[in-house]
BATIFI-814600 format. One record per residue (C-alpha): residue in three letters; x, y, z; residue number from 0. Coordinates in nm, 4 decimals, padded with zeros to 6 digits. Layout:
BEGIN
+------+----------+----------+----------+------+
! resn !     east !    north !       up ! resi !
+------+----------+----------+----------+------+
!  ALA !        X !        Y !        Z !  NUM !
...
+------+----------+----------+----------+------+
***
This chain:
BEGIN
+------+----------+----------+----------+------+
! resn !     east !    north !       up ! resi !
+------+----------+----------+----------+------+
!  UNK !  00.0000 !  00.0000 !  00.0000 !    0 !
!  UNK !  00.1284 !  00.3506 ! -00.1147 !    1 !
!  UNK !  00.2759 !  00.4912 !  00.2158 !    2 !
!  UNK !  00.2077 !  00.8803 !  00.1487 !    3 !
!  UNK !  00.4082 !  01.2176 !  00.3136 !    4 !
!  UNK !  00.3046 !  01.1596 !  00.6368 !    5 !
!  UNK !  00.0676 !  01.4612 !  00.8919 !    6 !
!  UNK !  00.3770 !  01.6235 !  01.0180 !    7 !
!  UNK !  00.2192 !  01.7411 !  01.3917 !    8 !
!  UNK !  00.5090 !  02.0286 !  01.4447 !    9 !
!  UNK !  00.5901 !  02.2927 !  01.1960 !   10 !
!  UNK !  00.9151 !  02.3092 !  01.0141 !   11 !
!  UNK !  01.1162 !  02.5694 !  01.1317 !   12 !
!  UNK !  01.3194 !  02.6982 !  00.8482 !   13 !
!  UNK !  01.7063 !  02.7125 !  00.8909 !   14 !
!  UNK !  01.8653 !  03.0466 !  00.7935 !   15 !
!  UNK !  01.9651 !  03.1038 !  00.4548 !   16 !
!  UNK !  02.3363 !  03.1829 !  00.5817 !   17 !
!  UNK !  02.3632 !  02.8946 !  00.8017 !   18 !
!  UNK !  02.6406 !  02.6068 !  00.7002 !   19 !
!  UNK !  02.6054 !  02.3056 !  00.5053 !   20 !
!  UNK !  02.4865 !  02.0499 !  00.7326 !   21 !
!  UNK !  02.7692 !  01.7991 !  00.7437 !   22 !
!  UNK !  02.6580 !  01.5629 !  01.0178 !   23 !
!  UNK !  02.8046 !  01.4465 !  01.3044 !   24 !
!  UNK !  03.2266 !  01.4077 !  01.3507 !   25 !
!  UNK !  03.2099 !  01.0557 !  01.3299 !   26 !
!  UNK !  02.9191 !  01.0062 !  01.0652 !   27 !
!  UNK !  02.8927 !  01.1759 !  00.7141 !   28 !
!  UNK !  02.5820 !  01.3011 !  00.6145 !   29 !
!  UNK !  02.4711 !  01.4699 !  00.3084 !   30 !
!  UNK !  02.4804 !  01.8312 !  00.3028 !   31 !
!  UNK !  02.1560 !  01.9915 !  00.3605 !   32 !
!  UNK !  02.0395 !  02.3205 !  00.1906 !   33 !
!  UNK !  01.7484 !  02.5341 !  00.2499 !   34 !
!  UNK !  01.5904 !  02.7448 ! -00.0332 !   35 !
!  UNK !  01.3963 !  03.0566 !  00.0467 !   36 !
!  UNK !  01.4111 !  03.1583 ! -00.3128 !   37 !
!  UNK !  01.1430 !  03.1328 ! -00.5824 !   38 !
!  UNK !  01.2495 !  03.3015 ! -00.8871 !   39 !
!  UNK !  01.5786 !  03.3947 ! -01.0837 !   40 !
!  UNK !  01.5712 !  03.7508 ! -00.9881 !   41 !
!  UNK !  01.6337 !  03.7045 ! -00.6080 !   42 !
!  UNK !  02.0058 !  03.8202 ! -00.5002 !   43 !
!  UNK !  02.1382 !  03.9955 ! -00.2062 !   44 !
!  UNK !  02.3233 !  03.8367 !  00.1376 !   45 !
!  UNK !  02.1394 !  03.4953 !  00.1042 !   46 !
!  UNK !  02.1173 !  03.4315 ! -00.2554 !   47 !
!  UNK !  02.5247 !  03.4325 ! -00.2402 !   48 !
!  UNK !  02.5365 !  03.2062 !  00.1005 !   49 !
!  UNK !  02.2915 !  02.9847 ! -00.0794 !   50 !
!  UNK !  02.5158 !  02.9982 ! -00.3694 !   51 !
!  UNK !  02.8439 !  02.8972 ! -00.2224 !   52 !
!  UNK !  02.6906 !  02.5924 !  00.0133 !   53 !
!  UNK !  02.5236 !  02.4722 ! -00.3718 !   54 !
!  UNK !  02.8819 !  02.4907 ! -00.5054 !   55 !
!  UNK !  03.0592 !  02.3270 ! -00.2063 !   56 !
!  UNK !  02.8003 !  02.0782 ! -00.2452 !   57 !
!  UNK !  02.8123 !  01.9690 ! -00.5885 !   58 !
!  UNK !  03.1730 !  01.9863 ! -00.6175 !   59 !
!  UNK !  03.2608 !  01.7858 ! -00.3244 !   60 !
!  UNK !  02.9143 !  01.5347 ! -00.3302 !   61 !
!  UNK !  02.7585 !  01.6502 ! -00.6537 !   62 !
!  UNK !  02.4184 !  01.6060 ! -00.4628 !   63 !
!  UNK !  02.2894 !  01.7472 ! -00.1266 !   64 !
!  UNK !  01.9550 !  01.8020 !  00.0044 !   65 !
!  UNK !  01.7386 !  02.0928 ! -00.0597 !   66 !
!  UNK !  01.4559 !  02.1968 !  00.1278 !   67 !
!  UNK !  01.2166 !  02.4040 ! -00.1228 !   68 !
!  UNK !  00.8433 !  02.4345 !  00.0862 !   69 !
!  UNK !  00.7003 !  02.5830 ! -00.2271 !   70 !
!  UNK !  00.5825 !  02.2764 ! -00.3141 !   71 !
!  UNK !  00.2608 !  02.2177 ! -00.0592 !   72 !
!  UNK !  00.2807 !  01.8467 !  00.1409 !   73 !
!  UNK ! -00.1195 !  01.8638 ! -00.0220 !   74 !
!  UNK !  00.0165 !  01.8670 ! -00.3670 !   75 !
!  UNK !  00.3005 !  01.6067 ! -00.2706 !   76 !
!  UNK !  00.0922 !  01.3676 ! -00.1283 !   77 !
!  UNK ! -00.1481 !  01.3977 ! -00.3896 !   78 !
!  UNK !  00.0923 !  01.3306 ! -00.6482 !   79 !
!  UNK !  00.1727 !  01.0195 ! -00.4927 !   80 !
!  UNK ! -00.1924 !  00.9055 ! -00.4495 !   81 !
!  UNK ! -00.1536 !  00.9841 ! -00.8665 !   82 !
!  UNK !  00.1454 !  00.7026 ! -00.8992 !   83 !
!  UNK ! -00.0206 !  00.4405 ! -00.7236 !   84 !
!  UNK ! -00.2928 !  00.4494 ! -00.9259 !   85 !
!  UNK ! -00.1065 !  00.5247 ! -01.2549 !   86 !
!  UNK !  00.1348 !  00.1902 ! -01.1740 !   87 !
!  UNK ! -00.1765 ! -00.0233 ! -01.0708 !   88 !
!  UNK ! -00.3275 !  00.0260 ! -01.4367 !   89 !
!  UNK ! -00.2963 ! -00.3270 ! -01.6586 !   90 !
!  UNK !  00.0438 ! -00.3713 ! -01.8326 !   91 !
!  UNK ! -00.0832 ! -00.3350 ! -02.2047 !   92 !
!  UNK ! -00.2046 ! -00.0259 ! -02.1021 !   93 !
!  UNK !  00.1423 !  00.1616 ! -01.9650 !   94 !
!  UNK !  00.2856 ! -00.0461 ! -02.2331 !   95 !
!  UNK !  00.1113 !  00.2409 ! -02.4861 !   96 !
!  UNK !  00.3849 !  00.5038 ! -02.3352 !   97 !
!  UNK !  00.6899 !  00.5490 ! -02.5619 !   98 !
!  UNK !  00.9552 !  00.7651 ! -02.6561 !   99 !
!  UNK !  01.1793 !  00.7668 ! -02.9573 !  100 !
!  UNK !  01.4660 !  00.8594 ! -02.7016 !  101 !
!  UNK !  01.6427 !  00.6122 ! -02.5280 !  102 !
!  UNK !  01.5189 !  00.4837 ! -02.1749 !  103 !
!  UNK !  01.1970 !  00.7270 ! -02.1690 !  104 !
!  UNK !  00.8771 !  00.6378 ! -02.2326 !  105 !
!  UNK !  00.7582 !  00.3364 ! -01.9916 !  106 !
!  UNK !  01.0196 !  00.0614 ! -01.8612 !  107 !
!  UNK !  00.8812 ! -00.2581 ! -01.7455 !  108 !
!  UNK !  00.9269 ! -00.4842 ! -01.4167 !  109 !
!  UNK !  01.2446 ! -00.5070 ! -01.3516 !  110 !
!  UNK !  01.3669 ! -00.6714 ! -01.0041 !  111 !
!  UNK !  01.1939 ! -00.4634 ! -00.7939 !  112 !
!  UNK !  01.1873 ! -00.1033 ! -01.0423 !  113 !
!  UNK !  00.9395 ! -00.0142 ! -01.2929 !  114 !
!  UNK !  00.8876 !  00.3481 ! -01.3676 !  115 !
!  UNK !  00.7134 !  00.5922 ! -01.6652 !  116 !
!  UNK !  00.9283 !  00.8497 ! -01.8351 !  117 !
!  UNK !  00.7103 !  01.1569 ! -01.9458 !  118 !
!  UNK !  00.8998 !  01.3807 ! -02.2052 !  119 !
!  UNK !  00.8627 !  01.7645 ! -02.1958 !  120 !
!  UNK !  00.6453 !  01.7703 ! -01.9100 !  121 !
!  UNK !  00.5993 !  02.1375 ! -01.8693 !  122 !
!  UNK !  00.4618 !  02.0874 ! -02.1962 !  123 !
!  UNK !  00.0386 !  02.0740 ! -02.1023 !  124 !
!  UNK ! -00.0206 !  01.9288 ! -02.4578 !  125 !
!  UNK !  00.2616 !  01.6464 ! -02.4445 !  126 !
!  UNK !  00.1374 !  01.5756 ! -02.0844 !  127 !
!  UNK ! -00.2518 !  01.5328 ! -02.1690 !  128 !
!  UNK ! -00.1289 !  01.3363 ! -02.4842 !  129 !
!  UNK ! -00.0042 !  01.1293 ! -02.2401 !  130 !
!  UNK ! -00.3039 !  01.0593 ! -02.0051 !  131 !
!  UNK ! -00.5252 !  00.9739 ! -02.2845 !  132 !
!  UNK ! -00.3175 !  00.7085 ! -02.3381 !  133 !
!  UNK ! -00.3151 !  00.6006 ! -01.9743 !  134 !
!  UNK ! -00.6882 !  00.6785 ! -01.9792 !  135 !
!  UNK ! -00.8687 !  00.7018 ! -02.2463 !  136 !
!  UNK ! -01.1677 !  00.8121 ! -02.1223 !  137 !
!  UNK ! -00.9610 !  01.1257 ! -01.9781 !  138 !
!  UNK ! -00.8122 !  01.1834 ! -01.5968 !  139 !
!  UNK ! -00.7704 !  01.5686 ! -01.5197 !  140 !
!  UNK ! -00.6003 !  01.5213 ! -01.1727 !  141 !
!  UNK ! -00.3489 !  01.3196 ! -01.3027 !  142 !
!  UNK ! -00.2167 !  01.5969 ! -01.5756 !  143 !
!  UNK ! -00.2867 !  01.8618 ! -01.3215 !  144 !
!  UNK ! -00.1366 !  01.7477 ! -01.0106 !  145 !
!  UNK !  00.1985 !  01.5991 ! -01.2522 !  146 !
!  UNK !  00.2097 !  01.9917 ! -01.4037 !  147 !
!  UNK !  00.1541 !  02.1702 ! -01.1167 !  148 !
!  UNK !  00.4578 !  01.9936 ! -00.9189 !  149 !
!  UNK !  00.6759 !  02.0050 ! -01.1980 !  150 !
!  UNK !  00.5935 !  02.3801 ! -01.2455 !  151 !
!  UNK !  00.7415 !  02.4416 ! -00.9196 !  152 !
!  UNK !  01.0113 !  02.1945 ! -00.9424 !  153 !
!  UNK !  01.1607 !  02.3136 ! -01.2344 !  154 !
!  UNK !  01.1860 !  02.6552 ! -01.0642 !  155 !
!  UNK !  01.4327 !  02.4846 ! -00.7976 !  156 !
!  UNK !  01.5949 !  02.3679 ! -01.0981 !  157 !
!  UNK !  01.6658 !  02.6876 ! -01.2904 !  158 !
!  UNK !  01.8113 !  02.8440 ! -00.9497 !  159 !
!  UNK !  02.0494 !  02.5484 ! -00.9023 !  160 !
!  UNK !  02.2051 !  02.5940 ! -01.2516 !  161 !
!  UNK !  02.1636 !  02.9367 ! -01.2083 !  162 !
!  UNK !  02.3697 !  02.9144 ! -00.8902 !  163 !
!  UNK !  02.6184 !  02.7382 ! -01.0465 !  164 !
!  UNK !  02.7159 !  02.8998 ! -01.3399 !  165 !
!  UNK !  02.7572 !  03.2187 ! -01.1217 !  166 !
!  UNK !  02.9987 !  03.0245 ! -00.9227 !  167 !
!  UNK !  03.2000 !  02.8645 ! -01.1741 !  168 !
!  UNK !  03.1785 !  03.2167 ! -01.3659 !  169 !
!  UNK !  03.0488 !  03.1043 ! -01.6640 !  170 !
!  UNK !  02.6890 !  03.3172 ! -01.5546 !  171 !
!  UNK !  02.7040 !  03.4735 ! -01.9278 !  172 !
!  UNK !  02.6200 !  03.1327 ! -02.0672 !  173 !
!  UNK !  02.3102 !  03.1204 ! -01.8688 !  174 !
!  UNK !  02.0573 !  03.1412 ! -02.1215 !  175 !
!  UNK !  02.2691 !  02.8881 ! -02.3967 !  176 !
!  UNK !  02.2763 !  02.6695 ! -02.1079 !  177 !
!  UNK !  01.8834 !  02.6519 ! -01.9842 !  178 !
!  UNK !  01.7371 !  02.6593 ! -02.3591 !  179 !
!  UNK !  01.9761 !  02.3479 ! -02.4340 !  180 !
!  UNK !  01.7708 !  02.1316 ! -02.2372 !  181 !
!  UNK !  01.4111 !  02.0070 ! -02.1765 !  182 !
!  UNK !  01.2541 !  01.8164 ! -01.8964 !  183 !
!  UNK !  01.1725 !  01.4749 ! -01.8132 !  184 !
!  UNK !  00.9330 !  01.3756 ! -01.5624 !  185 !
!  UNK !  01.0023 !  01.0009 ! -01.4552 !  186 !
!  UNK !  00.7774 !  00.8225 ! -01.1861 !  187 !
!  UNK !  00.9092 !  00.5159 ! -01.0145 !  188 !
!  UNK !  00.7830 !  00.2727 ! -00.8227 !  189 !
!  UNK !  00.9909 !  00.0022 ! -00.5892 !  190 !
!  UNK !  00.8393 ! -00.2731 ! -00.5322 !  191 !
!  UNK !  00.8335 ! -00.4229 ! -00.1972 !  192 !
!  UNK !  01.0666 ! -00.7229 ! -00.1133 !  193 !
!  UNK !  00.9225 ! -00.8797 !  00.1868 !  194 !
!  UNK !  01.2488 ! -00.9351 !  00.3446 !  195 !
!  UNK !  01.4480 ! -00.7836 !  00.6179 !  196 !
!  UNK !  01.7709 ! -00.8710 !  00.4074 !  197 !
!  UNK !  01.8759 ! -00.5465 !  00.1875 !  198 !
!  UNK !  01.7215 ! -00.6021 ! -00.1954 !  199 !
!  UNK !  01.8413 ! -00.3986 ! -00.4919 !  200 !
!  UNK !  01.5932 ! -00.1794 ! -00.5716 !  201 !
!  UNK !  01.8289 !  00.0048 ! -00.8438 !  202 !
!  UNK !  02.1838 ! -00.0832 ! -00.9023 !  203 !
!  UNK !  02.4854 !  00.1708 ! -00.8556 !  204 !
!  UNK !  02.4653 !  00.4167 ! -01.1422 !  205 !
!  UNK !  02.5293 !  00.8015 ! -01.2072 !  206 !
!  UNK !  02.2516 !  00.9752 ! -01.4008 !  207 !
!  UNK !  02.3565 !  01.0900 ! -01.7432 !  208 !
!  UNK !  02.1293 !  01.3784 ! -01.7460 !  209 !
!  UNK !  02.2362 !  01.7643 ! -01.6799 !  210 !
!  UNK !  02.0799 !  01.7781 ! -01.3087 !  211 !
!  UNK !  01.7879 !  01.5733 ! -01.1388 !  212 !
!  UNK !  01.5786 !  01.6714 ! -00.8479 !  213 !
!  UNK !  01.4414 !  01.3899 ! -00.6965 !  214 !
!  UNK !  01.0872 !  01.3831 ! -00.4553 !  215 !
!  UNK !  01.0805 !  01.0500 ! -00.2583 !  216 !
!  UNK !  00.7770 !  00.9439 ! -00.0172 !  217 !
!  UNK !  00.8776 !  00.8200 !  00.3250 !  218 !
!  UNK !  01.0358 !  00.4949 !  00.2471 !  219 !
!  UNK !  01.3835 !  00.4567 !  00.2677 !  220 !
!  UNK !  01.6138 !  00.3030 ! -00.0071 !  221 !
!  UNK !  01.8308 !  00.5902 ! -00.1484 !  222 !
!  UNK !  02.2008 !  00.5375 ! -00.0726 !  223 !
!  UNK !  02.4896 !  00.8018 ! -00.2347 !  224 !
!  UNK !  02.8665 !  00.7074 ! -00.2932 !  225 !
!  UNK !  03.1098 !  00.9319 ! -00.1463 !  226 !
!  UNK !  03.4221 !  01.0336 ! -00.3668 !  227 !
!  UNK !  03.6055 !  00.8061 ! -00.0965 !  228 !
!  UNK !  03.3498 !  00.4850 ! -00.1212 !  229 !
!  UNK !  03.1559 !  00.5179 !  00.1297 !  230 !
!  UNK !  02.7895 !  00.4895 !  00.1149 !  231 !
!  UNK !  02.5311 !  00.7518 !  00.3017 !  232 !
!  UNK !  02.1740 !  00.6967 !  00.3407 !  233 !
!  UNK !  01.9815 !  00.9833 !  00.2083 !  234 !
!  UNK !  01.6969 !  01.0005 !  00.4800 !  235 !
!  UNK !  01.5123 !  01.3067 !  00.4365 !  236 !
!  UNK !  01.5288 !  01.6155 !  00.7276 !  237 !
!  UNK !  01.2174 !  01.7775 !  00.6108 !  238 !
!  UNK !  00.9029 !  01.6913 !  00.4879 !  239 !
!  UNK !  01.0062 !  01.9542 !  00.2315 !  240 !
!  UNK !  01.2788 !  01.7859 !  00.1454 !  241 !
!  UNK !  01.4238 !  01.6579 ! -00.2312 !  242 !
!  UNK !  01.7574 !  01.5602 ! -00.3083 !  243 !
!  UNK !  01.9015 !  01.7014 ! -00.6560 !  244 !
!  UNK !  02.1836 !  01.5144 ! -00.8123 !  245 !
!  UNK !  02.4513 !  01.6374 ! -01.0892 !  246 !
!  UNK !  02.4318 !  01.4145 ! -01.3629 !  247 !
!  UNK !  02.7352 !  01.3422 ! -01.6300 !  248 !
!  UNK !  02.6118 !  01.5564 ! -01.8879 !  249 !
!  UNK !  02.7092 !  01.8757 ! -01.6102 !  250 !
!  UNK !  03.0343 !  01.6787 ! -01.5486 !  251 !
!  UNK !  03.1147 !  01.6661 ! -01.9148 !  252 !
!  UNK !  03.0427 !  02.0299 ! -01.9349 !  253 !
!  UNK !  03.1644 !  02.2186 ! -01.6251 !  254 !
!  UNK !  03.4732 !  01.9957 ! -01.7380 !  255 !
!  UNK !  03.4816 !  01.7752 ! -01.3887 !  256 !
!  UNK !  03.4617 !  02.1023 ! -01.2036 !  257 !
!  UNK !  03.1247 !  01.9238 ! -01.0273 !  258 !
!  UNK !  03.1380 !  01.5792 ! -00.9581 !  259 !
!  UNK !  02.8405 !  01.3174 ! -01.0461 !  260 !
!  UNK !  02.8008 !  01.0884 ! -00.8037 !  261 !
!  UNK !  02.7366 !  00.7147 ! -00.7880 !  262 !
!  UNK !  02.4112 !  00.5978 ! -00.6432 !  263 !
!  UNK !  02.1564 !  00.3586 ! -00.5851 !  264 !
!  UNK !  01.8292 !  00.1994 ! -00.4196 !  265 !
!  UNK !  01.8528 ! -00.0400 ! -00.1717 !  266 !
!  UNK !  01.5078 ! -00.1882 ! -00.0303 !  267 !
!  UNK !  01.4032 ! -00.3796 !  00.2470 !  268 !
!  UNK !  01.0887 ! -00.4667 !  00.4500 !  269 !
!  UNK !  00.7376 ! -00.5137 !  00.3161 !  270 !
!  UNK !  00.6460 ! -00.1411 !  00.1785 !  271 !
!  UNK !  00.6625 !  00.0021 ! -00.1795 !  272 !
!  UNK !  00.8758 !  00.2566 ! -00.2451 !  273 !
!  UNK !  00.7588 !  00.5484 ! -00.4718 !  274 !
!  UNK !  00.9431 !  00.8943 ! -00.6134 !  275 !
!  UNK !  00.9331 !  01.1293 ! -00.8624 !  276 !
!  UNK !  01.2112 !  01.2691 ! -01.0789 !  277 !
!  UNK !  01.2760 !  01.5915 ! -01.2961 !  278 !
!  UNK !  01.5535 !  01.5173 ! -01.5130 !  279 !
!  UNK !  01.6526 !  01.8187 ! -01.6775 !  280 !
!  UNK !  01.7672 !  01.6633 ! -01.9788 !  281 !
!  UNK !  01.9635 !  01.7907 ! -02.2795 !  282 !
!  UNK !  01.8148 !  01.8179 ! -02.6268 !  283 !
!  UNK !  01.8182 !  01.6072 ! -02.8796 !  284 !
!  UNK !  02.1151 !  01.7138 ! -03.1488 !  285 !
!  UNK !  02.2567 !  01.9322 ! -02.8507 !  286 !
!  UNK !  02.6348 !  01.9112 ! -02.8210 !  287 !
!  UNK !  02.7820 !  01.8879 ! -02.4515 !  288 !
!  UNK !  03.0700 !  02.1395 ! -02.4969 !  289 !
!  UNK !  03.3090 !  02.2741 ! -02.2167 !  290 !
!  UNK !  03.3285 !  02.6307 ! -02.2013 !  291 !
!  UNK !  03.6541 !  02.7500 ! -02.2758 !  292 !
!  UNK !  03.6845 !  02.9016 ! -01.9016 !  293 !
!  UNK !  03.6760 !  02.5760 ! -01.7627 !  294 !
!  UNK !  03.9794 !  02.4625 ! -01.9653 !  295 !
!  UNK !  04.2797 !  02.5589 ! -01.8340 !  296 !
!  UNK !  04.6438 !  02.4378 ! -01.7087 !  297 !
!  UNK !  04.5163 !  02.3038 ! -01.4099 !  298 !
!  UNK !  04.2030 !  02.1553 ! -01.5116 !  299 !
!  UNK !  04.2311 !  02.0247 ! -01.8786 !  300 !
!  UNK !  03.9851 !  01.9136 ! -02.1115 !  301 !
!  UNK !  03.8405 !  01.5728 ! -01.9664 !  302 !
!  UNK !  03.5835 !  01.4835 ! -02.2642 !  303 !
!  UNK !  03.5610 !  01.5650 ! -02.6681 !  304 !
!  UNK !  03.2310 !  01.7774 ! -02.7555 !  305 !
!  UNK !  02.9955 !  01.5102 ! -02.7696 !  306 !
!  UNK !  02.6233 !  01.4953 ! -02.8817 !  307 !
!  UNK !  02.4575 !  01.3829 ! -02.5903 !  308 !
!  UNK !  02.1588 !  01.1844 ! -02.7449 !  309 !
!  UNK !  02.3997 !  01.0103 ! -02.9462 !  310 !
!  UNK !  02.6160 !  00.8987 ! -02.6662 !  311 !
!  UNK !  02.2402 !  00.7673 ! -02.4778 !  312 !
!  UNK !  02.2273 !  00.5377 ! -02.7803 !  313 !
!  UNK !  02.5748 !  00.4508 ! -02.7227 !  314 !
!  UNK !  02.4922 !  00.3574 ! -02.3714 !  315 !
!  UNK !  02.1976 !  00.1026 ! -02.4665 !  316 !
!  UNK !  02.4493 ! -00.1338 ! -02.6923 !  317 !
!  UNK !  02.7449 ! -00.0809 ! -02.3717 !  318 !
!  UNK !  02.5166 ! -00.1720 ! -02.1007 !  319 !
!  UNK !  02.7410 ! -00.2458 ! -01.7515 !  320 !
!  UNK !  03.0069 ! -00.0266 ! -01.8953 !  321 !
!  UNK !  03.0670 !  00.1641 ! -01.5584 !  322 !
!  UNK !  03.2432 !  00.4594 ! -01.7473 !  323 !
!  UNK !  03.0690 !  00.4978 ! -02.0580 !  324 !
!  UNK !  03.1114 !  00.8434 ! -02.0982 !  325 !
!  UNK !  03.4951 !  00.8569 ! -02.0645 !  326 !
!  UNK !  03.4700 !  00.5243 ! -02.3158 !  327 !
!  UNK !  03.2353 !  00.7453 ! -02.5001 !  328 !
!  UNK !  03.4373 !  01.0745 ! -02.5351 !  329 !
!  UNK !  03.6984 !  01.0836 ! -02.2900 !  330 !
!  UNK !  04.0174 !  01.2649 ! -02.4199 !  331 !
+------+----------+----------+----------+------+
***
């Protein structure tokens, strides 16, 4: 049964926009944990540049961290998570109708304990109802309008992130290049549950090959994050506000290693499903990942050849298990 965000009975205080990462205990590493106060692209000041620097520190050291955004509602969370259950409970033949010309959208079947639905250009409201009919032909309005209206926000967290990181890699004038490059994927996953104590994989180790994902998990456990030094951390949420946003290799590629992308997978125990919902801001198809010339220097040279990134996705289908198919791929 779909375990929703849970009634939180206290109110979440919000940290200070100028307070440190949180780095856990001495003796424990913890992902770093970042609150958001912002909503738009125009916000600056004292805490837009504290916010900035802990996003840097984060993504160049982890290349993930947790960021607590409350402008999305814990209504329109759990409601979008009432929406998967019911969207992964429809017959197989029917999900089945859900494709994509590019590679690993669309839907992707059982697999261990994973199956999940990739929805392409999801802040597109024609794409997206193009989509329900398929699911239901006899039309579902919540679905569409719970999916857009949490993506809507979503992507805002998004756009800051990059935003925030250009400015502190001081590339900032490639800003608009950068966020018209890509598009946005909406993938919704659901972990089965493996009615066992012992740890199952839910999803093996990986990095994402995206540009950046933000990540909305209800409250079952599973995510796990490999430090640069091996070690795994459990990404347990602070916050029922909380996502986690990841740096994919396609941000790697292109800040030329100046932000790492991290290993990380889903391990599941216990006898409850697992569901979350992804944005993966994705690059264009035909769009060529290209340092900027700024990132090349003495001390950091060029780590990949230009490379068209859905080229190097269909690469990645016929290499499958090749644990560095992008420096494979392009690597100088």
């Amino acid at each position: 049964m779909l375990q929703t965000i849970q009634h939180q009975t206290s109110i979440y205080h919000r940290r200070e926009a100028d307070s440190k990462l949180k780095m856990g205990s001495e003796d424990k590493v913890k992902l770093p944990v970042i609150d958001f106060p912002f909503l738009d692209l125009e916000s600056n000041g004292s805490h837009w540049e504290s916010v900035k620097s802990q996003v840097h520190r984060a993504l160049v050291e982890y290349g993930c961290f947790e960021a607590v955004f409350d402008k999305v509602s814990l209504d329109l969370r759990r409601a979008l998570f009432v929406e998967l259950e019911e969207l992964f409970d429809l017959p197989l033949e029917t999900k089945r109708g859900v494709v994509s010309g590019n590679p690993y959208h669309g839907y992707l079947e059982p697999w261990n304990l994973y199956e999940s639905m990739g929805i392409d250009d999801v802040d597109d409201s024609e794409k997206v109802e193009n989509t329900t009919k398929i699911l239901w032909p006899e039309g579902k309005p919540s679905f569409s309008k719970t999916l857009q209206s949490f993506m809507e926000q979503v992507s805002r967290l998004d756009q800051i992130i990059r935003k925030m990181s250009l400015e502190s890699l001081g590339v900032e004038k490639y800003l608009e290049e950068h966020m018209k490059s890509t598009h946005y994927l909406a993938r919704l996953i659901k972990y089965s549950a493996p009615q066992t104590n012992e740890e199952q994989v839910g999803l093996p180790e990986h990095t994402d090959k995206n540009t950046l994902t933000i990540l909305c998990q209800n409250q079952i456990d599973g995510l796990e994050l490999q430090t640069k030094s091996g070690e795994w951390i459990k990404c347990k949420p602070s916050s029922p506000y909380s996502f986690v946003a990841f740096s994919g290799d396609a941000f790697y590629a292109w800040t030329n290693g100046r932000v790492h992308s991290p290993h990380h997978r889903v391990m599941m125990t216990g006898n409850e499903t697992r569901f979350s919902v992804g944005l993966f801001t994705v690059p264009k198809p035909g769009h060529m990942i290209k340092a900027p010339e700024e990132l090349v220097t003495e001390e950091h040279p060029l780590l990949f050849k230009p490379y068209v990134h859905s080229e190097f996705m269909r690469f990645l289908q016929s290499s499958e298990g090749e644990k560095q198919a992008l420096k494979v791929y392009s690597g100088v």
